[in-house]
N, CA, C and O atoms as CSV, one atom per row, in Angstrom:
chain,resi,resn,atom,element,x,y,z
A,1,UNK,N,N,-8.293,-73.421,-26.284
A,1,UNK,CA,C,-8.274,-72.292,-25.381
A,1,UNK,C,C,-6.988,-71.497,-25.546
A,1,UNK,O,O,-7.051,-70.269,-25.602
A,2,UNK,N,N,-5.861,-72.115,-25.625
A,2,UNK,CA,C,-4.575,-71.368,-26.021
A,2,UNK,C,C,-4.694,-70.745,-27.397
A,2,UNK,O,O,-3.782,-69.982,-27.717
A,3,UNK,N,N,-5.692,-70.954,-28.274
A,3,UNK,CA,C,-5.519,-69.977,-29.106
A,3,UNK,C,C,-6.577,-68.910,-28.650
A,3,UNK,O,O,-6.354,-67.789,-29.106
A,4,UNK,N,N,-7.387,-68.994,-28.061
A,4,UNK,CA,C,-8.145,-67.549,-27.565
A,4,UNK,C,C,-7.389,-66.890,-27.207
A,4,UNK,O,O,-7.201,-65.775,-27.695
A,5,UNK,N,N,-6.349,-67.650,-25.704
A,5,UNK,CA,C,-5.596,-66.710,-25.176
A,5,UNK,C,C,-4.779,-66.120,-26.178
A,5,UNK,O,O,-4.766,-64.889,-26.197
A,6,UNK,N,N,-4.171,-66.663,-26.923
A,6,UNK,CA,C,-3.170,-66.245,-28.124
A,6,UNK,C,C,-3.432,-65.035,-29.082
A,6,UNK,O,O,-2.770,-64.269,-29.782
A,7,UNK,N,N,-4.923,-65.290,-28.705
A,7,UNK,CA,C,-6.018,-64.289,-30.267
A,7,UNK,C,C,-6.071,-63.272,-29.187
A,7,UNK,O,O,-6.120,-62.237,-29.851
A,8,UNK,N,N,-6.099,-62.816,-27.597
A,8,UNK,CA,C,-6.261,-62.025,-27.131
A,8,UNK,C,C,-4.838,-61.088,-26.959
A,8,UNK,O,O,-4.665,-59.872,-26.877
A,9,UNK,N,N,-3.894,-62.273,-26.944
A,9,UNK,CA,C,-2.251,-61.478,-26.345
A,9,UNK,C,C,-2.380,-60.161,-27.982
A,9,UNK,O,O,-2.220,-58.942,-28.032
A,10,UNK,N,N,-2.644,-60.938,-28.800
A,10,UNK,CA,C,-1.963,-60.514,-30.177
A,10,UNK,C,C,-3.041,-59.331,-30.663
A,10,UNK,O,O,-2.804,-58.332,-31.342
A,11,UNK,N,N,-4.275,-59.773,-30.098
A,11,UNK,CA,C,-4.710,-58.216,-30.138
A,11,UNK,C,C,-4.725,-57.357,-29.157
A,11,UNK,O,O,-5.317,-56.318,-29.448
A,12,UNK,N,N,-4.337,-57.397,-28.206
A,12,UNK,CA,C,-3.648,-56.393,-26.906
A,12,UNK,C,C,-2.586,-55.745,-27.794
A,12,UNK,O,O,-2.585,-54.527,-27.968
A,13,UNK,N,N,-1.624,-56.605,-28.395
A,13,UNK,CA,C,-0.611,-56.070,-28.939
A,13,UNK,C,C,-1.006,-55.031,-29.855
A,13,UNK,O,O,-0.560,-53.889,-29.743
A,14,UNK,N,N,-1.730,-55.330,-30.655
A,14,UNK,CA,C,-1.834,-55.211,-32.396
A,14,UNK,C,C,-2.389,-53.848,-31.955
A,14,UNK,O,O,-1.760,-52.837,-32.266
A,15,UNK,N,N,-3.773,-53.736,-31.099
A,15,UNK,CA,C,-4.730,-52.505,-31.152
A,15,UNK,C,C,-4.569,-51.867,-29.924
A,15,UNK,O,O,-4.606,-50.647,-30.083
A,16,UNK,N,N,-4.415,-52.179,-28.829
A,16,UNK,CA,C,-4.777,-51.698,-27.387
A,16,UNK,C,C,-3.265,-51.217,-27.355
A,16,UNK,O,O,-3.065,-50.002,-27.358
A,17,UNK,N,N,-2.061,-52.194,-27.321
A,17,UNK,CA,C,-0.703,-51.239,-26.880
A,17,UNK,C,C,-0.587,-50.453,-27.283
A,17,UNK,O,O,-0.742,-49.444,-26.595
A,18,UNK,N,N,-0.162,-50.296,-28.954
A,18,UNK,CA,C,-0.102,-48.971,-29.622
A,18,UNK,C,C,-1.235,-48.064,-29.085
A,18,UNK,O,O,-0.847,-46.923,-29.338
A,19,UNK,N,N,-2.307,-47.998,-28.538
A,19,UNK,CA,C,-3.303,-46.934,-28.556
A,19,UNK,C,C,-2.563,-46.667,-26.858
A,19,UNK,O,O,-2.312,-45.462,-26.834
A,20,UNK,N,N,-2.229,-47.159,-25.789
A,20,UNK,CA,C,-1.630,-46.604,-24.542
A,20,UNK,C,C,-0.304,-46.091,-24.714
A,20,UNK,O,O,-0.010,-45.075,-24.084
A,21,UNK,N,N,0.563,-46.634,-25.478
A,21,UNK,CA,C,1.782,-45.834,-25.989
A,21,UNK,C,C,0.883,-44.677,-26.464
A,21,UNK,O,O,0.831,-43.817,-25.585
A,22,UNK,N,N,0.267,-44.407,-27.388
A,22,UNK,CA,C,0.332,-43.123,-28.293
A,22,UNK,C,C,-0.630,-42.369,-27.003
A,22,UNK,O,O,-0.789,-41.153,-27.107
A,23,UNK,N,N,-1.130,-42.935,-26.054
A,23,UNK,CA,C,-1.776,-42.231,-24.938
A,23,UNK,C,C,-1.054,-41.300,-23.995
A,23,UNK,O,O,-1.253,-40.177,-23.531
A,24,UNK,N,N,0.016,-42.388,-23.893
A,24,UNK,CA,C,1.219,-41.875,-22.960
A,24,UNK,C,C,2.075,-40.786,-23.480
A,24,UNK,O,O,2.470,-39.886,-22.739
A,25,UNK,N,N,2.373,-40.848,-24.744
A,25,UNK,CA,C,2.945,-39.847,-25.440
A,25,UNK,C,C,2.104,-38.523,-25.327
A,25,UNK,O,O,2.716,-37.456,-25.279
A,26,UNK,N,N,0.986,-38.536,-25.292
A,26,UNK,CA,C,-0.446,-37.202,-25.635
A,26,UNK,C,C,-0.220,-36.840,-24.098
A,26,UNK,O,O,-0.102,-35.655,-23.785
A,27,UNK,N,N,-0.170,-37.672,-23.304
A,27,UNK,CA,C,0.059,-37.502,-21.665
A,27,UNK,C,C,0.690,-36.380,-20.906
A,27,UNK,O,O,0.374,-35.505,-20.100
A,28,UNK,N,N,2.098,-36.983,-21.773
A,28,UNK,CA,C,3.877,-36.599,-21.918
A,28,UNK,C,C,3.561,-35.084,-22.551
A,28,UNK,O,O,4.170,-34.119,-22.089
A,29,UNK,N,N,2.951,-34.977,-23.223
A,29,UNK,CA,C,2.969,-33.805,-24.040
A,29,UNK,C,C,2.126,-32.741,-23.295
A,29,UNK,O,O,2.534,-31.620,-22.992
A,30,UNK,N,N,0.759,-33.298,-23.013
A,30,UNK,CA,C,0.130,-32.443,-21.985
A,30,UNK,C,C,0.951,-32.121,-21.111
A,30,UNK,O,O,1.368,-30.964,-21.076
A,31,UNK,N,N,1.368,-33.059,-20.217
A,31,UNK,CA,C,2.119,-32.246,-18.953
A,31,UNK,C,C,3.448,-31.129,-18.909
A,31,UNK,O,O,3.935,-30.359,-18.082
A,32,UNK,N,N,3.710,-31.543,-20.327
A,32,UNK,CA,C,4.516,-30.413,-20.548
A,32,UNK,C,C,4.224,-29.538,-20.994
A,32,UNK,O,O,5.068,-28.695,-20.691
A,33,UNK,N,N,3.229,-28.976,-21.808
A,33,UNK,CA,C,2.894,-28.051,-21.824
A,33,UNK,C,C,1.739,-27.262,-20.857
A,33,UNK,O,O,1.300,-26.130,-21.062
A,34,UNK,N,N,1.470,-27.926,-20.051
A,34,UNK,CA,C,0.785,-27.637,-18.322
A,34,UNK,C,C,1.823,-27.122,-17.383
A,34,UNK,O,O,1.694,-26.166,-16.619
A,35,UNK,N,N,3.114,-28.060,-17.577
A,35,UNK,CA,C,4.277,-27.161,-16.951
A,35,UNK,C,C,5.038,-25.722,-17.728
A,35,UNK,O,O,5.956,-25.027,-17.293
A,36,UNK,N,N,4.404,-25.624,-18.792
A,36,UNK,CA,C,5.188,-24.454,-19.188
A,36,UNK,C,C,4.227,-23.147,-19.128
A,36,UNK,O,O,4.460,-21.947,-18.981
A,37,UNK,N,N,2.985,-23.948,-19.315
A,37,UNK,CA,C,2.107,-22.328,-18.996
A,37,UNK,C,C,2.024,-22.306,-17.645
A,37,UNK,O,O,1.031,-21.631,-17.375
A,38,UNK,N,N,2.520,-22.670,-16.702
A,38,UNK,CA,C,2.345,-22.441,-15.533
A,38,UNK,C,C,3.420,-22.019,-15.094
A,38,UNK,O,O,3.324,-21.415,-14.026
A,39,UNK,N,N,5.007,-22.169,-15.778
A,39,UNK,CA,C,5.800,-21.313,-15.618
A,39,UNK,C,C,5.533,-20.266,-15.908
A,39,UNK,O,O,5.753,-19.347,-15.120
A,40,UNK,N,N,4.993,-20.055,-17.081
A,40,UNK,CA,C,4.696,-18.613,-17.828
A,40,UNK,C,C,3.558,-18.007,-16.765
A,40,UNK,O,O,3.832,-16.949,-16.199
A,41,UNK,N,N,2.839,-18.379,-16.609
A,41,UNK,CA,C,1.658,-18.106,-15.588
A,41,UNK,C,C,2.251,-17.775,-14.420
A,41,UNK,O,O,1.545,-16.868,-13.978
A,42,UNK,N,N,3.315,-18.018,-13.503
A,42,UNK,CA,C,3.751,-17.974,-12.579
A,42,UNK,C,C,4.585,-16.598,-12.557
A,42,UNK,O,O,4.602,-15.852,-11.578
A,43,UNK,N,N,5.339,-16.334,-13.868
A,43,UNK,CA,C,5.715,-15.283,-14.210
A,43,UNK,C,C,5.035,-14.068,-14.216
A,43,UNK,O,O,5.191,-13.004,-13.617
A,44,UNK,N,N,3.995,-14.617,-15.295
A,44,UNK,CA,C,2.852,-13.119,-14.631
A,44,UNK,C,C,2.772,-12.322,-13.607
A,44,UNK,O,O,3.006,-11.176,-13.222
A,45,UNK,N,N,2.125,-13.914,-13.130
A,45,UNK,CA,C,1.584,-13.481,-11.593
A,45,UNK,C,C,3.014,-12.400,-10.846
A,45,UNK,O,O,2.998,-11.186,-10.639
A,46,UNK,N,N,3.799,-13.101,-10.662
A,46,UNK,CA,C,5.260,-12.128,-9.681
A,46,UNK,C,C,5.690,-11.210,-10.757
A,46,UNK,O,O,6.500,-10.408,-10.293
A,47,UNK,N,N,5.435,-10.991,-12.177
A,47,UNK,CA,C,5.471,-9.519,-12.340
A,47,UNK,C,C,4.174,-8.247,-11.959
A,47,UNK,O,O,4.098,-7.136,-11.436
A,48,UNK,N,N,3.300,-9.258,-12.603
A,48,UNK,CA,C,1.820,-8.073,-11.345
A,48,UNK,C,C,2.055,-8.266,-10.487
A,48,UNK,O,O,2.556,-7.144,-10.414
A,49,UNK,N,N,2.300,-8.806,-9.205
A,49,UNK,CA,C,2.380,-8.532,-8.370
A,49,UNK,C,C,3.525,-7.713,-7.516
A,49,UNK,O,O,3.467,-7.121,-6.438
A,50,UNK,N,N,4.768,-7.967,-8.613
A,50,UNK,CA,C,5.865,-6.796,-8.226
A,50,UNK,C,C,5.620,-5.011,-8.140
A,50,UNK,O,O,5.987,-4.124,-7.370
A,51,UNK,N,N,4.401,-5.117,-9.981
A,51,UNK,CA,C,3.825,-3.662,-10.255
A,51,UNK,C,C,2.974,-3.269,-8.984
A,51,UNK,O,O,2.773,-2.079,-8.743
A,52,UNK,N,N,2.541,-4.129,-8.281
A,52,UNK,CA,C,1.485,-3.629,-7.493
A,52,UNK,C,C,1.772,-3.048,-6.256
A,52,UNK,O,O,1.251,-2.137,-5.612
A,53,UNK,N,N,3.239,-4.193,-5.979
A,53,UNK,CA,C,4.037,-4.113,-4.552
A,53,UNK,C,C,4.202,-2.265,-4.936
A,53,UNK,O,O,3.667,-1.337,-4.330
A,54,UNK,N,N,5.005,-2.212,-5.980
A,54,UNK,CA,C,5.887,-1.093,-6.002
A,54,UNK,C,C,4.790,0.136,-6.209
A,54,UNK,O,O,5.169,1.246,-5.835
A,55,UNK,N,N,3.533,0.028,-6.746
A,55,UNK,CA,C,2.480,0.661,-6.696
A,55,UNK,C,C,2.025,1.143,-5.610
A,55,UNK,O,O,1.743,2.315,-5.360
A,56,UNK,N,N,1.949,0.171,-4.913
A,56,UNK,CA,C,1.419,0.536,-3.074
A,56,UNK,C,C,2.284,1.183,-2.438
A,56,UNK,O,O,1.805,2.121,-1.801
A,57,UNK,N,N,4.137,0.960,-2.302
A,57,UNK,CA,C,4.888,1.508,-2.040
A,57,UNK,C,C,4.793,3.129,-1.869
A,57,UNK,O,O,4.800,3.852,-0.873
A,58,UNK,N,N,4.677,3.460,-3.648
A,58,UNK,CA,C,4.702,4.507,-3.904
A,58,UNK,C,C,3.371,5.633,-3.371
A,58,UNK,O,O,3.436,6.837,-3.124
A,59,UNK,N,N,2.489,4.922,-3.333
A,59,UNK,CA,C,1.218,5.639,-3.066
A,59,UNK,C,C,1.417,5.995,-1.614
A,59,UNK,O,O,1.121,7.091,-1.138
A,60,UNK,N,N,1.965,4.940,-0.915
A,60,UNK,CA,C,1.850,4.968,0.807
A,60,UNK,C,C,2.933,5.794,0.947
A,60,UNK,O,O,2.896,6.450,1.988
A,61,UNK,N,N,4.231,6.048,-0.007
A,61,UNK,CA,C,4.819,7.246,0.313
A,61,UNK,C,C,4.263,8.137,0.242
A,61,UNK,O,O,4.298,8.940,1.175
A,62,UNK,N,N,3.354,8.429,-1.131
A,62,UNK,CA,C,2.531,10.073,-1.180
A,62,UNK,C,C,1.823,10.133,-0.129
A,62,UNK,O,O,1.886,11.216,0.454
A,63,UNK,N,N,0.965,9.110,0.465
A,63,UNK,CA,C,0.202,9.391,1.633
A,63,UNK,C,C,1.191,10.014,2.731
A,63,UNK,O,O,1.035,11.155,3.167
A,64,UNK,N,N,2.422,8.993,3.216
A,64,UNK,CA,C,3.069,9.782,4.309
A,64,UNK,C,C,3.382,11.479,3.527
A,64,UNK,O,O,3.112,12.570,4.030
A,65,UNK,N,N,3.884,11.265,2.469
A,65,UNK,CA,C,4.306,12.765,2.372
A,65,UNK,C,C,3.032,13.620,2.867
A,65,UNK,O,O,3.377,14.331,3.811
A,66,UNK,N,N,1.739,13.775,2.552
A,66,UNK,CA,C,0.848,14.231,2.383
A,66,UNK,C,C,0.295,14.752,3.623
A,66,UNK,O,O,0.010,15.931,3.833
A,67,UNK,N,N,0.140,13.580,4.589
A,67,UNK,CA,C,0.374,13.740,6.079
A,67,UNK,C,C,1.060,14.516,6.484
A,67,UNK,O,O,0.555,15.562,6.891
A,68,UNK,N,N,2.311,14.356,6.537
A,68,UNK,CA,C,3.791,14.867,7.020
A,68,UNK,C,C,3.275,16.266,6.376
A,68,UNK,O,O,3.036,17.063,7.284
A,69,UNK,N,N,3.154,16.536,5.736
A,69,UNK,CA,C,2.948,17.989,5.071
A,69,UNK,C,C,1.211,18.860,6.107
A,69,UNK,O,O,1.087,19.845,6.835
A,70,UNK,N,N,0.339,17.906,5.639
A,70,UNK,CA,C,-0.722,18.471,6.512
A,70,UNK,C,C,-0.234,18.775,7.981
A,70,UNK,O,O,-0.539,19.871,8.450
A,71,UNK,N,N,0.570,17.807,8.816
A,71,UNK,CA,C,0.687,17.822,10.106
A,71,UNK,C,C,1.521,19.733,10.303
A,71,UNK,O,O,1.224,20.714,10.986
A,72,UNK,N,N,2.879,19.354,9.041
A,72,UNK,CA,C,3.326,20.615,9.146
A,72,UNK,C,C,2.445,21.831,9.455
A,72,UNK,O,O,2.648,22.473,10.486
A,73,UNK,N,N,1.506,22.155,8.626
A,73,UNK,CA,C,0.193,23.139,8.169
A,73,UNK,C,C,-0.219,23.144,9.566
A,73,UNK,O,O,-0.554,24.235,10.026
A,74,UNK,N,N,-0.266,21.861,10.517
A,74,UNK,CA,C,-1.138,22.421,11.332
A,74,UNK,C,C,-0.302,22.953,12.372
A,74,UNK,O,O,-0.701,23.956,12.964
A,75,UNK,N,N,0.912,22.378,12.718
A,75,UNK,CA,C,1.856,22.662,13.504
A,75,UNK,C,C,2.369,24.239,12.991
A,75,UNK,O,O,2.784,24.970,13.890
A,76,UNK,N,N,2.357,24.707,11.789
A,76,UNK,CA,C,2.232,26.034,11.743
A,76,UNK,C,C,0.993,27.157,12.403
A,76,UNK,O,O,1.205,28.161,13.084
A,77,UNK,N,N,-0.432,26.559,11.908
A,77,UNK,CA,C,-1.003,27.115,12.209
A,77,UNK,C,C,-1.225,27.393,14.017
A,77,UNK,O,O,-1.567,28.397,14.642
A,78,UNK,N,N,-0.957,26.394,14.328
A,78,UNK,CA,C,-1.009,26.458,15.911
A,78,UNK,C,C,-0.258,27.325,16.320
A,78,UNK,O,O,-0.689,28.143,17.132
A,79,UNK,N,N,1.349,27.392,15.773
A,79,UNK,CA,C,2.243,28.321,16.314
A,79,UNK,C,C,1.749,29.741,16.142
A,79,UNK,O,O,1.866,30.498,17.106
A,80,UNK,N,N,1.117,30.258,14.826
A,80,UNK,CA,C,0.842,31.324,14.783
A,80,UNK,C,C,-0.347,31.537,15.641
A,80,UNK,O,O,-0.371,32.663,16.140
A,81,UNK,N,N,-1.613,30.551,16.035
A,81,UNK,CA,C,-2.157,30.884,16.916
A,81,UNK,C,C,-1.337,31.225,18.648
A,81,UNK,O,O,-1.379,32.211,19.384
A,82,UNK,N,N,-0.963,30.497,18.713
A,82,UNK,CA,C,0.033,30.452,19.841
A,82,UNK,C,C,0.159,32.308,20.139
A,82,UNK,O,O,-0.433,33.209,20.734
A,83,UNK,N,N,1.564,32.035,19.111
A,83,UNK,CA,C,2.037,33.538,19.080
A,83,UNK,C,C,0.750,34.854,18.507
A,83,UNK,O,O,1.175,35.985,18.741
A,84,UNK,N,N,-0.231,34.847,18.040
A,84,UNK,CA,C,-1.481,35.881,17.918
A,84,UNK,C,C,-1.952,35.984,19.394
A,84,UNK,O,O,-2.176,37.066,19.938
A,85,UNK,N,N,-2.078,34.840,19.971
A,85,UNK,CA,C,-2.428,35.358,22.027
A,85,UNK,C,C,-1.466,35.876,22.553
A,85,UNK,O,O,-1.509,36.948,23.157
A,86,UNK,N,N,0.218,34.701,22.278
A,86,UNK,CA,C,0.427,36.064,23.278
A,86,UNK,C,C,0.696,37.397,22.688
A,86,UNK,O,O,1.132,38.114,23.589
A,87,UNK,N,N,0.642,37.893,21.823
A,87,UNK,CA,C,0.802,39.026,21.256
A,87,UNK,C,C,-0.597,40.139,21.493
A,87,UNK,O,O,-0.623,41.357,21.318
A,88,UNK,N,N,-1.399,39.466,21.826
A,88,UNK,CA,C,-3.318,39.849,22.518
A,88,UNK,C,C,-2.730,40.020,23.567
A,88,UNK,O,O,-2.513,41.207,23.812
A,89,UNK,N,N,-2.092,38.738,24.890
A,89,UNK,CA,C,-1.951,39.449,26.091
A,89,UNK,C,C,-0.534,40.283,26.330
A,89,UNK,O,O,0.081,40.304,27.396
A,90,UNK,N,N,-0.301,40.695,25.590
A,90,UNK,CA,C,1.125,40.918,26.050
A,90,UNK,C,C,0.573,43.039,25.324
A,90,UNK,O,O,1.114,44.048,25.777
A,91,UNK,N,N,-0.596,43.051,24.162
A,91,UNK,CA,C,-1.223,44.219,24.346
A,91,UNK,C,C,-1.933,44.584,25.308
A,91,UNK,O,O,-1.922,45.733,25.750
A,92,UNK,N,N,-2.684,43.590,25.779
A,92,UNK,CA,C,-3.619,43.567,27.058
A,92,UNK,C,C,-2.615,43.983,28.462
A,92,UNK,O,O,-2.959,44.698,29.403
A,93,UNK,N,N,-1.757,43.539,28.336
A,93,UNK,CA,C,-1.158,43.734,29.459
A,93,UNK,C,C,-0.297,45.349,29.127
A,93,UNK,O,O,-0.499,46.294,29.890
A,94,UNK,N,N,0.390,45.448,28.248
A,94,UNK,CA,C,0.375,47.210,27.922
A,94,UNK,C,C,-0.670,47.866,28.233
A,94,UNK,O,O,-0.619,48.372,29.354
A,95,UNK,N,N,-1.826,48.084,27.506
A,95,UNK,CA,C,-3.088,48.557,28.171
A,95,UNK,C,C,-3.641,48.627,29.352
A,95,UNK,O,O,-4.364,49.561,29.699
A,96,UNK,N,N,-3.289,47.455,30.198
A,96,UNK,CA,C,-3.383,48.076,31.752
A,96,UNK,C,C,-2.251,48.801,32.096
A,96,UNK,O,O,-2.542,49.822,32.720
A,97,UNK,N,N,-1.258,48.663,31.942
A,97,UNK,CA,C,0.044,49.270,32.703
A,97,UNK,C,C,-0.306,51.040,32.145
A,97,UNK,O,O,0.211,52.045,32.633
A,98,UNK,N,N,-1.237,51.000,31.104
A,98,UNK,CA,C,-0.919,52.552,30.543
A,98,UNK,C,C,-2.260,53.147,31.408
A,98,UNK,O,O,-2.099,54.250,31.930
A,99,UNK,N,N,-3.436,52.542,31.567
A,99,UNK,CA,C,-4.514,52.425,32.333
A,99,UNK,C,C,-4.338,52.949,34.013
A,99,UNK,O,O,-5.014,53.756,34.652
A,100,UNK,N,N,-3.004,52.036,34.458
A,100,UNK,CA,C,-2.910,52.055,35.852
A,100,UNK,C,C,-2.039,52.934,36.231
A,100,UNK,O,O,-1.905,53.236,37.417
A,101,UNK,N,N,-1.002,53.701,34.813
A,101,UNK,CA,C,-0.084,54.606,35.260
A,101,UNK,C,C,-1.233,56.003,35.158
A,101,UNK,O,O,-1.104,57.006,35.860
A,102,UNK,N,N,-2.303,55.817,34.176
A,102,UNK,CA,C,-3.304,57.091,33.632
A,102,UNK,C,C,-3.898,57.286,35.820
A,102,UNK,O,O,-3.851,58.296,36.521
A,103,UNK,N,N,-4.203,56.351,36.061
A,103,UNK,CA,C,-4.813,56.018,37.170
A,103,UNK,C,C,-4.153,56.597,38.058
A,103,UNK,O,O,-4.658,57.636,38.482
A,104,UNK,N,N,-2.765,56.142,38.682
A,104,UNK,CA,C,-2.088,56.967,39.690
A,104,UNK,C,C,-2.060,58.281,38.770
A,104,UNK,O,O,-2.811,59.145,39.221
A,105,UNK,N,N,-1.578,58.550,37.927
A,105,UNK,CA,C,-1.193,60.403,37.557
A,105,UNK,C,C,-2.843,61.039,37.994
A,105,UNK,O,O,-2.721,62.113,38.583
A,106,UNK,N,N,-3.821,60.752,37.886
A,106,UNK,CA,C,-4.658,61.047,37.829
A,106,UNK,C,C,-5.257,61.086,39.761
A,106,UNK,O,O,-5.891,62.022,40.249
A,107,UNK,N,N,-5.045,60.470,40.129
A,107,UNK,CA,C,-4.987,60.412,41.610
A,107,UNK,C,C,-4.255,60.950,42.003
A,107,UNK,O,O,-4.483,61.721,42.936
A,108,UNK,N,N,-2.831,60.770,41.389
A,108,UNK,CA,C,-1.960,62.174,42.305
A,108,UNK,C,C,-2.386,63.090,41.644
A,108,UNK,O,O,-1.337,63.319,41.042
A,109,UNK,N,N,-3.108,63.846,41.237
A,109,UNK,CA,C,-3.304,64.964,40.765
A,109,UNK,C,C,-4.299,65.607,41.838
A,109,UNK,O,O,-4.196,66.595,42.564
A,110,UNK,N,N,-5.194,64.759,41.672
A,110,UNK,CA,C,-6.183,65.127,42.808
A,110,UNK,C,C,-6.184,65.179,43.970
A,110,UNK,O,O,-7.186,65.509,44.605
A,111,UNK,N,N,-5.014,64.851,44.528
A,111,UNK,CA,C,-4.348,64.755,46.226
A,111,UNK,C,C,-4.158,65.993,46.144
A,111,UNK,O,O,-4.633,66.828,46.913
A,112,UNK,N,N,-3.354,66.235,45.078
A,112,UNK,CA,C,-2.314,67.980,45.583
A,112,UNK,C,C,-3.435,68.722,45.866
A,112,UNK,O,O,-3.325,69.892,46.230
């Protein structure tokens, strides 16, 4: 029986160790190169995603500008509406005063 066991140690040795060493080594090697594309991969990723940050940035400025500019447009246009009425009542109101002075001259005329 001690030589079975003996015939088994020595082929553990002979065939099976060397094949988990050279396993462990293929292992060793995978994981390092799993850790390096995933550095590299990681890199990617936070440079697209820097382009994108700074992408959105920029766009959401043109939007505020764009806004900020429309709002202007309207805040103009209002003023000039604004100022087109009173410039309506402020004729309207000439027009009676010339109306109501036509009115008395015209009444005193007809007294005398």
């Amino acid at each position: 029986m001690s030589d079975v066991v003996q015939s088994v140690r020595q082929l553990l040795q002979d065939f099976i160790a060397p094949e988990l060493r050279e396993l462990k080594s293929d292992v060793r090697q995978v994981d390092s190169k799993i850790d390096s594309e995933s550095t590299n991969l990681k890199a990617k990723i936070d440079s697209e995603t820097k382009r994108l940050e700074d992408k959105i940035v920029s766009e959401v400025g043109r939007l505020e500008d764009k806004v900020d500019s429309g709002f202007a447009q309207m805040r103009t246009l209002l003023e000039n509406a604004y100022l087109r009425s009173e410039l309506e009542a402020t004729r309207d109101i000439s027009n009676l005063r010339e109306r109501v002075t036509r009115l008395k001259v015209e009444r005193g005329s007809s007294r005398q």
